[in-house]
C-alpha positions as CSV (number, residue, x, y, z in Angstrom):
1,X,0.0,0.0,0.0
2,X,2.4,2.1,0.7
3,X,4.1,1.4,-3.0
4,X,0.7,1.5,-4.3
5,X,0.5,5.6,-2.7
6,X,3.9,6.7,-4.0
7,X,3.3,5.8,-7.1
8,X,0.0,7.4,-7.2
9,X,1.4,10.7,-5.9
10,X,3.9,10.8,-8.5
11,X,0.9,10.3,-11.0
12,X,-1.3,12.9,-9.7
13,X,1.7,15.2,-9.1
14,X,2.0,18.1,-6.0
15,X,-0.7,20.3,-5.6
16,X,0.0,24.2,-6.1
17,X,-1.2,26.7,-3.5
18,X,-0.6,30.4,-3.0
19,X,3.0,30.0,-5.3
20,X,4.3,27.0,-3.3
21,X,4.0,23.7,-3.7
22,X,2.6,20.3,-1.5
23,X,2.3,16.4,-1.6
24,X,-1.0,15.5,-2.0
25,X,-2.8,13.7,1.5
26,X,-3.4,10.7,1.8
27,X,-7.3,12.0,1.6
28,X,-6.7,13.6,-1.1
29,X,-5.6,10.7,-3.2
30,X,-8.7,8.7,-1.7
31,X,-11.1,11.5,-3.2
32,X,-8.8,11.3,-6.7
33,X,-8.9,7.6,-7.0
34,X,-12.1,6.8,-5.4
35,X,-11.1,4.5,-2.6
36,X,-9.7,2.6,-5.0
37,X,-6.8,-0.1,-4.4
38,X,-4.8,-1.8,-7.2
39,X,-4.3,-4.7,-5.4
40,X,-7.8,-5.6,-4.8
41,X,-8.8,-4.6,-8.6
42,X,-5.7,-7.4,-9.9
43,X,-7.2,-9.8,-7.3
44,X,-11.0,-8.9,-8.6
45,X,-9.5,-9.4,-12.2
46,X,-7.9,-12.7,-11.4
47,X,-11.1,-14.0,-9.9
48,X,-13.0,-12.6,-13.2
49,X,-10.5,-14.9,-15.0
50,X,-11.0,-17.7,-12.8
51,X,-14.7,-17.9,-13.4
52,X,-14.3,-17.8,-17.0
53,X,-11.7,-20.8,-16.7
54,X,-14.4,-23.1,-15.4
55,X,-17.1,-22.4,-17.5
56,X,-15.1,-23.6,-20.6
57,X,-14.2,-26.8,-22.5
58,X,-12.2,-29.3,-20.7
59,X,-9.8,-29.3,-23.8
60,X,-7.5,-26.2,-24.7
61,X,-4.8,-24.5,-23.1
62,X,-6.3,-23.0,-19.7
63,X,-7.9,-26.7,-18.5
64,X,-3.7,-27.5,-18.9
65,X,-2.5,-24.2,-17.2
66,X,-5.2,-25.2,-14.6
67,X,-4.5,-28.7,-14.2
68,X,-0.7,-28.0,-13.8
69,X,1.3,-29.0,-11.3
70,X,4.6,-27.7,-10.7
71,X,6.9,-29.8,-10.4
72,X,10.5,-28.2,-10.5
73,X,12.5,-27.1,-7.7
74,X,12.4,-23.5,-6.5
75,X,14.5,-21.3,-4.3
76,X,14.9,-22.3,-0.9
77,X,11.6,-21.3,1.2
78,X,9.8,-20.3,-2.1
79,X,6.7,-22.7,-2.3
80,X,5.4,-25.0,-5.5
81,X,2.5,-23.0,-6.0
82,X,0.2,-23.0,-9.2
83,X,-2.0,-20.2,-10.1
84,X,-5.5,-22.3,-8.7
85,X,-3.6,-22.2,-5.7
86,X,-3.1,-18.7,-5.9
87,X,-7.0,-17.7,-6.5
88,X,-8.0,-19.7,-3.7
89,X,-6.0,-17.9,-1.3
90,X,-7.0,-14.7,-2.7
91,X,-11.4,-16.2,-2.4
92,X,-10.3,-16.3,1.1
93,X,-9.1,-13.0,1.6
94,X,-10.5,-10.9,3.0
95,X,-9.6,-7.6,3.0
């Protein structure tokens, strides 16, 4: 979140008062985006995706990317984790 603000004050830029110039609020960047949040909008997104995923064919290249396993090693105390794995975490958030 705290990424997520930076970046979104260097979008929005300072705001310009009496000649001098201010970071924008935190309340100010709420009002601008809407009490909006990137991360929950890539998780909403994912979970649009998902949906789509099990409504089609059992043939093609998502049943496989769904299906998948992984199997290779990974870094030490980085876990095998496929992407159905991934949205279930993220149906259980919830934040």
């Amino acid at each position: 979140m705290v990424f997520e603000r930076k970046i979104f004050r260097k979008i929005f830029g300072p705001t310009y008062e009496n000649g001098s110039c201010r970071i924008k609020s935190n309340e100010e960047l709420d009002k601008l985006i809407k009490h909006g949040n990137i991360i929950n909008f890539a998780r909403a997104q994912k979970l649009g995706c998902y949906g789509h995923v099990e409504r089609m064919q059992e043939t093609g290249m998502f049943e496989a990317i769904h299906a998948w396993k992984p199997i290779s090693k990974r870094p030490m105390r980085r876990p095998k984790i496929s992407w159905v794995d991934d949205v279930k975490k993220d149906i259980l958030y919830r934040g």
